[in-house]
KELUM-337890 format. One record per atom (N, C-alpha, C): x, y, z; atom name; chain. Coordinates in nm, 4 decimals. Layout:
+----------+----------+----------+------+-------+
!        X !        Y !        Z ! atom ! chain !
+----------+----------+----------+------+-------+
!        X !        Y !        Z !   CA !     A !
...
+----------+----------+----------+------+-------+
***
This chain:
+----------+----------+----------+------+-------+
!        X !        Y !        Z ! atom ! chain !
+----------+----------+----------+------+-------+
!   5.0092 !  -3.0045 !   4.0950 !    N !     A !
!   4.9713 !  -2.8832 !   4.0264 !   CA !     A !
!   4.8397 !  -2.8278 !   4.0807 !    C !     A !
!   4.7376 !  -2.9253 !   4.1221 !    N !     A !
!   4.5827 !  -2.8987 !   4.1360 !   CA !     A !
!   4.6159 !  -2.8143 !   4.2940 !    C !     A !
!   4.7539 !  -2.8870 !   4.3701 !    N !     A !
!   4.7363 !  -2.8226 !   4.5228 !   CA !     A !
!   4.8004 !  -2.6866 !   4.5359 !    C !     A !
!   4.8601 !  -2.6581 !   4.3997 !    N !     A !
!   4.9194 !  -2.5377 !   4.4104 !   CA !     A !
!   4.8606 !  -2.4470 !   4.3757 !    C !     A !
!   4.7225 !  -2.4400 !   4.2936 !    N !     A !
!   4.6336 !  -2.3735 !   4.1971 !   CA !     A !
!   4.5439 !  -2.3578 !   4.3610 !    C !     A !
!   4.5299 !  -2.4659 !   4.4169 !    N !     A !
!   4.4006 !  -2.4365 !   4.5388 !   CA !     A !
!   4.5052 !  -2.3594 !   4.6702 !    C !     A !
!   4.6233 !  -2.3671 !   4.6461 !    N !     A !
!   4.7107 !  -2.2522 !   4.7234 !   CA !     A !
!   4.7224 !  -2.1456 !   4.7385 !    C !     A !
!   4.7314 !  -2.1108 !   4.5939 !    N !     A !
!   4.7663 !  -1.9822 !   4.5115 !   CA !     A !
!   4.6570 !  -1.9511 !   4.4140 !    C !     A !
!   4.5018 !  -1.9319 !   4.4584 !    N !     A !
!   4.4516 !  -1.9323 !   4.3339 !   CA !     A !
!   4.4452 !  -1.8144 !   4.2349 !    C !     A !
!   4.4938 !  -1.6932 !   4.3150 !    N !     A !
!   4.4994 !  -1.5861 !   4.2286 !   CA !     A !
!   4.6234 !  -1.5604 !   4.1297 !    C !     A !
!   4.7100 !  -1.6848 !   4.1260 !    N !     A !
!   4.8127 !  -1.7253 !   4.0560 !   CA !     A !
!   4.7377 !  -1.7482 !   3.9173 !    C !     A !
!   4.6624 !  -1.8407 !   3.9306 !    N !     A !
!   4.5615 !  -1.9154 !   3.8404 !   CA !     A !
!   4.4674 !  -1.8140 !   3.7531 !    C !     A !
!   4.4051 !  -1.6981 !   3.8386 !    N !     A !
!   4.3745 !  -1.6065 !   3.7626 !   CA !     A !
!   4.4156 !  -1.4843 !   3.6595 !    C !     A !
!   4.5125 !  -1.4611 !   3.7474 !    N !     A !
!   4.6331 !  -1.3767 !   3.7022 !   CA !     A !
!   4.6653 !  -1.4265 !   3.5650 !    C !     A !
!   4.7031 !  -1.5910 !   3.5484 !    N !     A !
!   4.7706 !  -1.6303 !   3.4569 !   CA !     A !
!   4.6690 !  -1.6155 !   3.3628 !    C !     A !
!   4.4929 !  -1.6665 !   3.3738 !    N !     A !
!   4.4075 !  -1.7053 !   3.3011 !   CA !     A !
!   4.3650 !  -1.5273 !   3.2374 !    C !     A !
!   4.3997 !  -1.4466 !   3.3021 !    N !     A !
!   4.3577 !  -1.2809 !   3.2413 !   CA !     A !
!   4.5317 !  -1.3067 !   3.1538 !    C !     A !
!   4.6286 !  -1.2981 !   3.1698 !    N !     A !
!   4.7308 !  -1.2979 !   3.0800 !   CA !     A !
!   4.7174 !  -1.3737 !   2.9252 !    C !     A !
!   4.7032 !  -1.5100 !   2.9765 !    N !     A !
!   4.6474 !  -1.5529 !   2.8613 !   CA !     A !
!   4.5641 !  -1.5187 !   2.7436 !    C !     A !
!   4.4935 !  -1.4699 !   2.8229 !    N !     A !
!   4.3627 !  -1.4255 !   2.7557 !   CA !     A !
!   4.3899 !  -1.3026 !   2.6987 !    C !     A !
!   4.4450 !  -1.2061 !   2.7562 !    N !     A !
!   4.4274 !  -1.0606 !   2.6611 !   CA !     A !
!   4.5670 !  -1.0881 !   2.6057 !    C !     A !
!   4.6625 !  -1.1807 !   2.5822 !    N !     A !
!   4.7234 !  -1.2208 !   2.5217 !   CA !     A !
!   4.6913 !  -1.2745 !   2.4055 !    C !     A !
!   4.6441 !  -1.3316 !   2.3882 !    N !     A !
!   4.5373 !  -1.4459 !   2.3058 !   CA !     A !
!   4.4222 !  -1.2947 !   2.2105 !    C !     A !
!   4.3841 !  -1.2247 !   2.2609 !    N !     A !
!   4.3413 !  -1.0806 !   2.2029 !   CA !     A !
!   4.4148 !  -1.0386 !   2.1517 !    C !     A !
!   4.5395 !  -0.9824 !   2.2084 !    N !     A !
!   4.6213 !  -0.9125 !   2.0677 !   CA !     A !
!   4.6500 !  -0.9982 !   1.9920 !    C !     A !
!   4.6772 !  -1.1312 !   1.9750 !    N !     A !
!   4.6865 !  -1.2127 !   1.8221 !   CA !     A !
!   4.5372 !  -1.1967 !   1.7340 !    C !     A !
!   4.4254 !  -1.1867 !   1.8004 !    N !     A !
!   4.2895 !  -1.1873 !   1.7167 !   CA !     A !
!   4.2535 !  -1.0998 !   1.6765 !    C !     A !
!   4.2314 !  -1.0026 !   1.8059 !    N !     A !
!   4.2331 !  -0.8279 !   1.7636 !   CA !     A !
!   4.0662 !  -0.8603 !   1.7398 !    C !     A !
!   3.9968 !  -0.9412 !   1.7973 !    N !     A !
!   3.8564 !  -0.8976 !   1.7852 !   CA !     A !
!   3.7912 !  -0.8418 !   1.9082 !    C !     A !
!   3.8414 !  -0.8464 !   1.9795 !    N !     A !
!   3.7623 !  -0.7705 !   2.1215 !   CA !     A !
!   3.7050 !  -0.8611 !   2.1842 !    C !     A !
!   3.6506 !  -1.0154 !   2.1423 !    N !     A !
!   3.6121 !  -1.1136 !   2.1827 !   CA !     A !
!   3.6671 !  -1.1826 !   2.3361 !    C !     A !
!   3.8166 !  -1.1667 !   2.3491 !    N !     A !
!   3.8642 !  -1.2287 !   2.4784 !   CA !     A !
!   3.8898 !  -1.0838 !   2.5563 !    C !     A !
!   3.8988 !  -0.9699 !   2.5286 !    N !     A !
!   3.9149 !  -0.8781 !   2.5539 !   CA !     A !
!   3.8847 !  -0.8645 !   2.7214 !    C !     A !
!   3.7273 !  -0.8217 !   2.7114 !    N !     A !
!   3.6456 !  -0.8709 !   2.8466 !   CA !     A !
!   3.6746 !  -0.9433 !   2.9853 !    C !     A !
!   3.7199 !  -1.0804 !   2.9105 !    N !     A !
!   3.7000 !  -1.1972 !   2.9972 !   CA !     A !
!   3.8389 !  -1.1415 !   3.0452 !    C !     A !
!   3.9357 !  -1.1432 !   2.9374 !    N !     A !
!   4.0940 !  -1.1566 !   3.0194 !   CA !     A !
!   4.0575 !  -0.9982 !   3.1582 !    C !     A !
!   4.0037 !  -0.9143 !   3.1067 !    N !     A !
!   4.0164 !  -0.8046 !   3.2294 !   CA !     A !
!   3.9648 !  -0.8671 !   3.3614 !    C !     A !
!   3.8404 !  -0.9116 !   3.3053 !    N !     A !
!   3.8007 !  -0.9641 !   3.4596 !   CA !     A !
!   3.8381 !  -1.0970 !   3.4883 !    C !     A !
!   3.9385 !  -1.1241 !   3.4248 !    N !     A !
!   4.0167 !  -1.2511 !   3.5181 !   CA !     A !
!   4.1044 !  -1.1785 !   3.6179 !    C !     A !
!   4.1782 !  -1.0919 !   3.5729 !    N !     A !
!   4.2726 !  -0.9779 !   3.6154 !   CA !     A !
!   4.2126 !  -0.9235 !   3.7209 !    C !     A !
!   4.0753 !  -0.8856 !   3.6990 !    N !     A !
!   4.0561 !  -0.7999 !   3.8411 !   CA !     A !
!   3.9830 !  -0.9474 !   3.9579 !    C !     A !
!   3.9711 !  -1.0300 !   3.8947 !    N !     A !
!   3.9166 !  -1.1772 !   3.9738 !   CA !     A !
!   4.0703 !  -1.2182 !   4.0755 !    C !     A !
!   4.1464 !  -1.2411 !   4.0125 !    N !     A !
!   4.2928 !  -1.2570 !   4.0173 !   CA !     A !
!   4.3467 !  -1.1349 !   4.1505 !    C !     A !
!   4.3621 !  -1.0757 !   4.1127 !    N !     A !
!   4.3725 !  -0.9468 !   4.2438 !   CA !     A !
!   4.2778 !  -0.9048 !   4.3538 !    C !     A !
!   4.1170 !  -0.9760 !   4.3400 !    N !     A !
!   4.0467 !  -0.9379 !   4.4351 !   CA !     A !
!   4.0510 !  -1.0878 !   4.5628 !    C !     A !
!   4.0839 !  -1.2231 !   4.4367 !    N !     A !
!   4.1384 !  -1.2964 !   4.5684 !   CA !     A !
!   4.2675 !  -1.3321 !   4.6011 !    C !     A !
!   4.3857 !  -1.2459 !   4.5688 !    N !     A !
!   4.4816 !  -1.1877 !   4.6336 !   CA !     A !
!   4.4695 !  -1.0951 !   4.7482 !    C !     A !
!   4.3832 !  -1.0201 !   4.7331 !    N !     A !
!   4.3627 !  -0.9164 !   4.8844 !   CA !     A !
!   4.2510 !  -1.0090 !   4.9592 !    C !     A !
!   4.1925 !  -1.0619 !   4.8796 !    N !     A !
!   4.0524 !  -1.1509 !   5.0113 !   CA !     A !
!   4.0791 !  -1.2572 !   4.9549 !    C !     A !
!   4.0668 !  -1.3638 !   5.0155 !    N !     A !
!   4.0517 !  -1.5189 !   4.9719 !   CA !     A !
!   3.9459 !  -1.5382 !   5.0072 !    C !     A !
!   3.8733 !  -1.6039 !   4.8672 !    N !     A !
!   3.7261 !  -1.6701 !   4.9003 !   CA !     A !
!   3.7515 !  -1.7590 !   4.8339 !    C !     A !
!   3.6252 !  -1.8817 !   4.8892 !    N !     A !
!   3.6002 !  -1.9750 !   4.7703 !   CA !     A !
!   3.6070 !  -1.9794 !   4.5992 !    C !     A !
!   3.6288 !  -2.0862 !   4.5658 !    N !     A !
!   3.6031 !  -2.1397 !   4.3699 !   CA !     A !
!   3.5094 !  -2.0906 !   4.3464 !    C !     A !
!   3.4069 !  -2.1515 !   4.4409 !    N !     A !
!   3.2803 !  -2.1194 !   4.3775 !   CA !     A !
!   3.2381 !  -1.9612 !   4.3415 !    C !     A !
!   3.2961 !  -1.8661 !   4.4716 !    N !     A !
!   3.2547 !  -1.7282 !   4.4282 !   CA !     A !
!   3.3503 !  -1.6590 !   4.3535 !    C !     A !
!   3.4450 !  -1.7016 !   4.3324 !    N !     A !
!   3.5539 !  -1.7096 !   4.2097 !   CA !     A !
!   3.5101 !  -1.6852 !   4.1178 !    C !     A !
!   3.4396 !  -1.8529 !   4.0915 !    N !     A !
!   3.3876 !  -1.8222 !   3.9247 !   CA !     A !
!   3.2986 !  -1.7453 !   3.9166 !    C !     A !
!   3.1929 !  -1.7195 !   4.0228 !    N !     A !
!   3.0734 !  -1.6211 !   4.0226 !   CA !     A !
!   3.1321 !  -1.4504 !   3.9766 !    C !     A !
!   3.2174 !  -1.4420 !   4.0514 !    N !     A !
!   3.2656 !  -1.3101 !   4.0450 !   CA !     A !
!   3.3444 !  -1.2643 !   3.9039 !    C !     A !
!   3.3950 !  -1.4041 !   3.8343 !    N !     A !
!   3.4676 !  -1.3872 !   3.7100 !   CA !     A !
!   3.3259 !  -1.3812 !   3.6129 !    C !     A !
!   3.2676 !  -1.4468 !   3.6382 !    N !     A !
!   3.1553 !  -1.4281 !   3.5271 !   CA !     A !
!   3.0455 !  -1.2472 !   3.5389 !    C !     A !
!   3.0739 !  -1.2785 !   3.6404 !    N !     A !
!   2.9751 !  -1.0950 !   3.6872 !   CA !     A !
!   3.0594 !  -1.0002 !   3.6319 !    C !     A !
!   3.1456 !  -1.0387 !   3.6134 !    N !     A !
!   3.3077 !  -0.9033 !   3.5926 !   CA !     A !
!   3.2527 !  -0.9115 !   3.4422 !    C !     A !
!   3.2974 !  -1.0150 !   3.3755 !    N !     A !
!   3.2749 !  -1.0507 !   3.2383 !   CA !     A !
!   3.1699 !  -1.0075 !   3.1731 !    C !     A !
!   3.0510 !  -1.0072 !   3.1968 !    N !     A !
!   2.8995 !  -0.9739 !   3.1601 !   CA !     A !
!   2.9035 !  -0.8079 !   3.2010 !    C !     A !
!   2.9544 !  -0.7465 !   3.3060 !    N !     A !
!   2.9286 !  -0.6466 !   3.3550 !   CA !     A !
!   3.0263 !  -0.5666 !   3.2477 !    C !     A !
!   3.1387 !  -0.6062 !   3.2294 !    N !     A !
!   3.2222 !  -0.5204 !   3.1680 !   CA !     A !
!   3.1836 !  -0.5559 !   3.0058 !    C !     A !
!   3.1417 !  -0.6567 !   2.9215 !    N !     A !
!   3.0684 !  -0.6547 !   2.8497 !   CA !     A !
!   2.9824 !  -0.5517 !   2.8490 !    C !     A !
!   2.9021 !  -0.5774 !   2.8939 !    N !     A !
!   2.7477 !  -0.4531 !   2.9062 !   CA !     A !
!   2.8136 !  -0.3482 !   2.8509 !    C !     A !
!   2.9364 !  -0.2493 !   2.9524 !    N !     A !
!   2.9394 !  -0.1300 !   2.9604 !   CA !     A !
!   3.0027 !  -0.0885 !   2.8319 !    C !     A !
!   3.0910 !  -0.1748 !   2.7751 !    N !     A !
!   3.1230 !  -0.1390 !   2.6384 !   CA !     A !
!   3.0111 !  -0.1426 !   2.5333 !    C !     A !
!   2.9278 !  -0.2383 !   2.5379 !    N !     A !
!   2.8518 !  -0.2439 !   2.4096 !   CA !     A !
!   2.7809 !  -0.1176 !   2.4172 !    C !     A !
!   2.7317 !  -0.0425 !   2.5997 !    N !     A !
!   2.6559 !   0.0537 !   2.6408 !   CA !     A !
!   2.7220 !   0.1564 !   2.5259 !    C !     A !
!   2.8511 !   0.1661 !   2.5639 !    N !     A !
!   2.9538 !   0.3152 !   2.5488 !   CA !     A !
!   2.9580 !   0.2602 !   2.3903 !    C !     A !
!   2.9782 !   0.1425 !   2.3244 !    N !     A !
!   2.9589 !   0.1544 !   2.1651 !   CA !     A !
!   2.8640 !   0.2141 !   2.1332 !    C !     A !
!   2.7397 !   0.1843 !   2.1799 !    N !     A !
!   2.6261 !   0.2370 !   2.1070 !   CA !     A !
!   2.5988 !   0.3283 !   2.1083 !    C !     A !
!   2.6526 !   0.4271 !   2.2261 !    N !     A !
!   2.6205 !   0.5479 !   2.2567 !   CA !     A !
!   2.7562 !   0.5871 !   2.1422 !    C !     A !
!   2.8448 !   0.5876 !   2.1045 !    N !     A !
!   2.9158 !   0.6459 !   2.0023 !   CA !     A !
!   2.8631 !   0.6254 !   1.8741 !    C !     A !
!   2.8010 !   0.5051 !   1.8450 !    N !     A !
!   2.7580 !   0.5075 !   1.7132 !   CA !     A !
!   2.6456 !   0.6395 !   1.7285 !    C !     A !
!   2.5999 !   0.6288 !   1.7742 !    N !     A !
!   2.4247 !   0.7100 !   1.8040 !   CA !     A !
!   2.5049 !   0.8675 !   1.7507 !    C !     A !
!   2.5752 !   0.9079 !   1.8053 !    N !     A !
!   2.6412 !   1.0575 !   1.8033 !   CA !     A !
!   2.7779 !   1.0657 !   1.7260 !    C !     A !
!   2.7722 !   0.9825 !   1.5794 !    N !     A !
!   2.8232 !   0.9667 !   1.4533 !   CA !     A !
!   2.8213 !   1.1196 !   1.4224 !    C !     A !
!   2.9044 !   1.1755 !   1.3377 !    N !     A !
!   2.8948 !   1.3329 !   1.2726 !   CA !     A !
!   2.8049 !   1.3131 !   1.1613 !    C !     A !
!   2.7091 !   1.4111 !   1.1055 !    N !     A !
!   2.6821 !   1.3815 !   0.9540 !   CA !     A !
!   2.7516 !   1.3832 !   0.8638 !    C !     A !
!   2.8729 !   1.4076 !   0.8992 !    N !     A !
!   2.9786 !   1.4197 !   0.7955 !   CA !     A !
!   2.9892 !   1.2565 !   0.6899 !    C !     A !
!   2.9997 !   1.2513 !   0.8577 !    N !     A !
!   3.0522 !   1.0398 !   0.8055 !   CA !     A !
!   2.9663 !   0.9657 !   0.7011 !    C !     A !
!   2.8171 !   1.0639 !   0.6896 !    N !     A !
!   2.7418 !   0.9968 !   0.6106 !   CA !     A !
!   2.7946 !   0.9936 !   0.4311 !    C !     A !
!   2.9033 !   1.1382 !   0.3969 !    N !     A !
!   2.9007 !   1.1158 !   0.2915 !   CA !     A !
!   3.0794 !   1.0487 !   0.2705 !    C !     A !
!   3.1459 !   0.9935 !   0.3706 !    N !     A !
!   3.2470 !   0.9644 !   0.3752 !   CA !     A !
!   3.3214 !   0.8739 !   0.2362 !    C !     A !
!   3.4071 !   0.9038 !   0.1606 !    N !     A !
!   3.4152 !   0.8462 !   0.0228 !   CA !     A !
!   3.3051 !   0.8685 !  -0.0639 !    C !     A !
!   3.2760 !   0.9315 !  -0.0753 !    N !     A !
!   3.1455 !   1.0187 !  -0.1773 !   CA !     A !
!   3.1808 !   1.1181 !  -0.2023 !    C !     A !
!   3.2642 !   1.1032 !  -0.3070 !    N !     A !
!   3.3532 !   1.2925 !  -0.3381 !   CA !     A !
!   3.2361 !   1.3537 !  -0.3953 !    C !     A !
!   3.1299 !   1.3199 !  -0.4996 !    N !     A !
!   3.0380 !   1.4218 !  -0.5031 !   CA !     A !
!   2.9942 !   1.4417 !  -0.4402 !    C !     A !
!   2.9445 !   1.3857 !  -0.3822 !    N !     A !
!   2.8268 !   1.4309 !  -0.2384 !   CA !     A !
!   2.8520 !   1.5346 !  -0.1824 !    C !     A !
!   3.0219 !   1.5081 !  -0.1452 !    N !     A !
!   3.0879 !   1.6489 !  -0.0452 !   CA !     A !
!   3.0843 !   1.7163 !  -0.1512 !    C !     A !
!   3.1090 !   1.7527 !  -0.2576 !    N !     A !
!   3.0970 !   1.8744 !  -0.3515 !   CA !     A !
!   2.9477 !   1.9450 !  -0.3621 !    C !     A !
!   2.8335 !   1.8752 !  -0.3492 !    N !     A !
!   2.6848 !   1.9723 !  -0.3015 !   CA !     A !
!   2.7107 !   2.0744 !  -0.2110 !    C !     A !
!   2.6764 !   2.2032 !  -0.3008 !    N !     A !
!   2.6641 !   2.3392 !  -0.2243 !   CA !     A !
!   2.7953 !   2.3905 !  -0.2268 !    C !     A !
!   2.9131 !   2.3001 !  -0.2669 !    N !     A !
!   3.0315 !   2.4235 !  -0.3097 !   CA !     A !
!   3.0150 !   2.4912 !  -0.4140 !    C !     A !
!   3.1022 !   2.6433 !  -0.3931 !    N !     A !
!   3.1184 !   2.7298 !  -0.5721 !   CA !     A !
!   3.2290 !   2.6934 !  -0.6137 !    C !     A !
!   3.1897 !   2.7087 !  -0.7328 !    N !     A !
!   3.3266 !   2.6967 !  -0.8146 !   CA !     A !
!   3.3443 !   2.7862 !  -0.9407 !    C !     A !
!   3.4824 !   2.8150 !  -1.0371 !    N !     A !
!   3.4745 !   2.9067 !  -1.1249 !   CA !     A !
!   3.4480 !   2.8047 !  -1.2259 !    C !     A !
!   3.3844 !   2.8347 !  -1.3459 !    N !     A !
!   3.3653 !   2.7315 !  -1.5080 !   CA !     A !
!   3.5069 !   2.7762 !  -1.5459 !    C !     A !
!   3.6257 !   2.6656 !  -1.6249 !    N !     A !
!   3.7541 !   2.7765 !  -1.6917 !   CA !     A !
!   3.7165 !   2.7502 !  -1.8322 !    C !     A !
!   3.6169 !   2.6402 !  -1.8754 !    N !     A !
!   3.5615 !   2.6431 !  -1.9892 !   CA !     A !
!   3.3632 !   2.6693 !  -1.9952 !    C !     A !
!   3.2978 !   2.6945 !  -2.1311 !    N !     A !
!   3.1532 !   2.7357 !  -2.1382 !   CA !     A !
!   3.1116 !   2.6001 !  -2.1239 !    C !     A !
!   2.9960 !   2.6312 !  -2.1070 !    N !     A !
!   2.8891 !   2.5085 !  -2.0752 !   CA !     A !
!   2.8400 !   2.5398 !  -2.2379 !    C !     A !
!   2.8439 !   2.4543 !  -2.3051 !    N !     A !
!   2.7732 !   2.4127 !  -2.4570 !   CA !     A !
!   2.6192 !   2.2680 !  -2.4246 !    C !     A !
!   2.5256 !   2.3753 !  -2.4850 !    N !     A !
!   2.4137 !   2.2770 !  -2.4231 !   CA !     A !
!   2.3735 !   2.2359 !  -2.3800 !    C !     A !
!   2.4186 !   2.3283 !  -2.2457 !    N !     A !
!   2.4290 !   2.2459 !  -2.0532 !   CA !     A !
!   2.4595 !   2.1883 !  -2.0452 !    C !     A !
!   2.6095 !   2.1145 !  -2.1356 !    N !     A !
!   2.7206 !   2.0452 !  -2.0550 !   CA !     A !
!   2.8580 !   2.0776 !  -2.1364 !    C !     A !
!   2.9461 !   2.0225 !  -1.9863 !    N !     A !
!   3.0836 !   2.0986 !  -2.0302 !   CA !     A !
!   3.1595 !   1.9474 !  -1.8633 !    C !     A !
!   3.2445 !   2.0385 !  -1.8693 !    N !     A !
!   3.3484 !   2.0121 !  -1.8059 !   CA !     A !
!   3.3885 !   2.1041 !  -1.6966 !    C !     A !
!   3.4663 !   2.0443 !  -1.5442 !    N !     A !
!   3.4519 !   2.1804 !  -1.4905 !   CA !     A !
!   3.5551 !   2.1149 !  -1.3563 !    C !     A !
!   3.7033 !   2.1925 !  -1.3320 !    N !     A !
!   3.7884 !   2.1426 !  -1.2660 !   CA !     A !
!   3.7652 !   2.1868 !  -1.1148 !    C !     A !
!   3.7780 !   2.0852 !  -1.0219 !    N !     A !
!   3.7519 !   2.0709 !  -0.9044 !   CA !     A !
!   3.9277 !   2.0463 !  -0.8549 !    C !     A !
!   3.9515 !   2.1025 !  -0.7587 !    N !     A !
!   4.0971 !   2.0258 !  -0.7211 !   CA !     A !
!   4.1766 !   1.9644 !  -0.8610 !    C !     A !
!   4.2020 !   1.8923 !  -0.8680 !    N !     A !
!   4.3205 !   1.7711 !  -0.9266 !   CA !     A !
!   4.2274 !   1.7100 !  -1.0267 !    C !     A !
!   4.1143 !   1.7212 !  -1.0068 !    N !     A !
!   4.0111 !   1.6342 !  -1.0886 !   CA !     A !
!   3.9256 !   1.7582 !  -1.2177 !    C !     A !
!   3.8832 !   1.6636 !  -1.3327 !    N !     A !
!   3.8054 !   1.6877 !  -1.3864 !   CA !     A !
!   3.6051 !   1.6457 !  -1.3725 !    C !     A !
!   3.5280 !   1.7436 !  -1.3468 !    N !     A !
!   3.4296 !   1.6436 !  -1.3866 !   CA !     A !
!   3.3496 !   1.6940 !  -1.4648 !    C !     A !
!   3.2673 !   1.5607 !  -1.5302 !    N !     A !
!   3.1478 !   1.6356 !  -1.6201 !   CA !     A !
!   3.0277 !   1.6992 !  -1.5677 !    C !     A !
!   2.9861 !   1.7975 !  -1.6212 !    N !     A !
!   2.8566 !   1.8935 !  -1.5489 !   CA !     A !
!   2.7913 !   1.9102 !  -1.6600 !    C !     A !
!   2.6316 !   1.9300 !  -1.5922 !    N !     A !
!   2.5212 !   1.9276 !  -1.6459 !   CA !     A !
!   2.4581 !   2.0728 !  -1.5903 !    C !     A !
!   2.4032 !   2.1784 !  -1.6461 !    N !     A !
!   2.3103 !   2.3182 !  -1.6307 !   CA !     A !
!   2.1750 !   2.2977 !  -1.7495 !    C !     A !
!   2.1275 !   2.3705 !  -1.6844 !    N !     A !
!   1.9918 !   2.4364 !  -1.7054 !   CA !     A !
!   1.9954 !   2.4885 !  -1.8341 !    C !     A !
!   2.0992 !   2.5869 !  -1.8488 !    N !     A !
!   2.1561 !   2.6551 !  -1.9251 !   CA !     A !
!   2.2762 !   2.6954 !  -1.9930 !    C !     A !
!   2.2917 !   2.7553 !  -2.0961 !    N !     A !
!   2.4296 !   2.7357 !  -2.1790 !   CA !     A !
!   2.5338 !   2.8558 !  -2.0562 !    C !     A !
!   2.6435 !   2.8084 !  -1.9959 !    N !     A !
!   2.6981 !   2.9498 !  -1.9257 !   CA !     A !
!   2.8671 !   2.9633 !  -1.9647 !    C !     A !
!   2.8776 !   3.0292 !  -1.9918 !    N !     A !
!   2.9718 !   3.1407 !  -2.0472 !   CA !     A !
!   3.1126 !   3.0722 !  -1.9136 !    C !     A !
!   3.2711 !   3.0796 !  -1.9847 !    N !     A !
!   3.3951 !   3.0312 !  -1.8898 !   CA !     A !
!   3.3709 !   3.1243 !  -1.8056 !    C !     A !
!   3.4185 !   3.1326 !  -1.6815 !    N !     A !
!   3.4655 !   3.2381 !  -1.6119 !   CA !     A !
!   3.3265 !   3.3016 !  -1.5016 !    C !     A !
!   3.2360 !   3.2210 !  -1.5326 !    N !     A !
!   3.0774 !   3.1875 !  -1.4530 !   CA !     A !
!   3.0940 !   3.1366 !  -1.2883 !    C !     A !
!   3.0959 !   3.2029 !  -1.2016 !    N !     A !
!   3.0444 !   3.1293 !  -1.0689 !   CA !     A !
!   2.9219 !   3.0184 !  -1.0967 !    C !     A !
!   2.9308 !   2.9210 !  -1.0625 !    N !     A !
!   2.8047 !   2.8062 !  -1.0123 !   CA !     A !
!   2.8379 !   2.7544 !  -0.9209 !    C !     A !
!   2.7382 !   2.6972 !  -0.8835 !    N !     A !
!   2.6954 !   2.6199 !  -0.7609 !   CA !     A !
!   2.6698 !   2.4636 !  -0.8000 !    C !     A !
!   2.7281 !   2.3886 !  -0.7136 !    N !     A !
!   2.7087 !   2.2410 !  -0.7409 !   CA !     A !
!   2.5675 !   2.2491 !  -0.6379 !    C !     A !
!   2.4262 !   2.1910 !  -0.7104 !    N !     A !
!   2.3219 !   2.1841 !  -0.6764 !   CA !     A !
!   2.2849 !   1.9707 !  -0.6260 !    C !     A !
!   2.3596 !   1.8988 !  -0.6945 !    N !     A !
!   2.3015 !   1.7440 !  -0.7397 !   CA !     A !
!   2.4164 !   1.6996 !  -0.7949 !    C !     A !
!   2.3996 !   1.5779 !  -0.7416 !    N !     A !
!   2.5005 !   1.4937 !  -0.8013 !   CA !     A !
!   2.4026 !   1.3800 !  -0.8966 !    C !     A !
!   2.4409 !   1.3729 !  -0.9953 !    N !     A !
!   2.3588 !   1.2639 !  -1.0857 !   CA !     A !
!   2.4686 !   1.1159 !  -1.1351 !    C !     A !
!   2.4878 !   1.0396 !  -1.0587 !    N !     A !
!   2.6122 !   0.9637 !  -1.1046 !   CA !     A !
!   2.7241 !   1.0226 !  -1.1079 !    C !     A !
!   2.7629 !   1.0252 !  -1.1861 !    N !     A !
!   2.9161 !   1.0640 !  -1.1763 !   CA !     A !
!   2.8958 !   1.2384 !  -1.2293 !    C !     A !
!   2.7954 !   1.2905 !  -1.2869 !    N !     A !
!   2.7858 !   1.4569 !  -1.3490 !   CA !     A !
!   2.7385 !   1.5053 !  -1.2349 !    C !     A !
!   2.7795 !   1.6324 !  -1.2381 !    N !     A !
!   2.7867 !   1.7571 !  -1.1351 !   CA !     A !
!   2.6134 !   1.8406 !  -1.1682 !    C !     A !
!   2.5122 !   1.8441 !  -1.1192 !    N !     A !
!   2.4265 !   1.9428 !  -1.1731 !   CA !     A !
!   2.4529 !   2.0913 !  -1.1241 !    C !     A !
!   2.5192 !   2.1871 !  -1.2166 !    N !     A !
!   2.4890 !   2.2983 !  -1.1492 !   CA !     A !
!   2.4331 !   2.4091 !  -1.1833 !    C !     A !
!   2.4235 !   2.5141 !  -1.1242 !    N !     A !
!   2.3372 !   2.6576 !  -1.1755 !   CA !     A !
!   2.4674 !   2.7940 !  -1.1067 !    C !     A !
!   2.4235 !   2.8906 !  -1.1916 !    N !     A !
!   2.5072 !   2.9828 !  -1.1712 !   CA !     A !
!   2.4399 !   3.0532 !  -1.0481 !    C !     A !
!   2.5324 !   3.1337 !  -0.9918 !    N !     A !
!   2.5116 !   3.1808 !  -0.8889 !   CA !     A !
!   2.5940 !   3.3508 !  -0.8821 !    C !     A !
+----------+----------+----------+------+-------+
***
C-alpha cells in the first residue's frame, strides 16, 4: 500500500481532499472545508509536477493557512458592511419608529390601542387624540408604541 501511495502520490491527495470535504458536508462547520480544497489543489499540482513528501506537505499546509486567511479576510469584510437594517432584525417595534399610521379608535388619557397590519398594539401620547388622527410612531417603550400626531 505504502509503495503505491509513494507511486501515485497525488492518488493519496486527491483521496485525502475527498475525504475531507466529504467529512464537511456531514458537519457543515466550515472546519474541514479549507484543508479538503487544498488537498485537492496539492493532489493536482503533484499530478502535473512531481515533487517530494516533504514539499507536499509544505505546500498542503501553505494552501490550508492561505485559503484560511482569505475567507476569514472576505468574512470580515462582509460582516463590516452589514445593512443597518439587520440591526433591528426581529424587532417589530423598532421597525415601526417613524411610520404613520391612522388611530380607528381615540386615545383616552394618552392611551388607546392602535392597529398595525394583523396586529394590535398598545400606544401611549402626549395627548388625548380623537379616531381617525394621523400619528407618528416616535419610541418604542417595551411593548407600547409612543406616538404624536402628525
Amino acid at each position: 500500500m505504502i509503495a503505491l501511495i509513494l507511486a501515485h502520490p497525488h492518488v493519496f491527495w486527491l483521496s485525502l481532499g475527498g475525504l475531507l470535504l466529504a467529512a464537511e458536508m456531514l458537519g457543515g462547520n466550515g472546519y474541514l472545508l479549507w484543508s479538503g480544497v487544498a488537498a485537492v489543489v496539492t493532489g493536482l499540482a503533484v499530478w502535473l509536477m512531481p515533487f517530494g513528501w516533504e514539499w507536499q506537505g509544505i505546500l498542503f499546509a501553505a494552501l490550508t493557512l492561505l485559503a484560511a486567511w482569505l475567507w476569514w479576510r472576505w468574512l470580515s469584510r462582509q460582516v463590516r458592511e452589514q445593512k443597518p437594517a439587520d440591526a433591528t432584525l426581529n424587532q417589530r417595534g423598532q421597525q415601526l419608529v417613524g411610520k404613520r399610521f391612522t388611530l380607528e379608535t381615540a386615545l383616552v388619557n394618552g392611551r388607546g390601542h392602535m392597529r398595525v397590519g394583523d396586529s394590535s398594539w398598545p400606544v401611549l401620547a402626549d395627548e388625548d387624540l380623537q379616531a381617525g388622527t394621523r400619528v407618528e410612531v416616535v419610541a418604542v417603550e417595551g411593548i407600547t408604541l409612543r406616538v404624536r400626531s402628525c
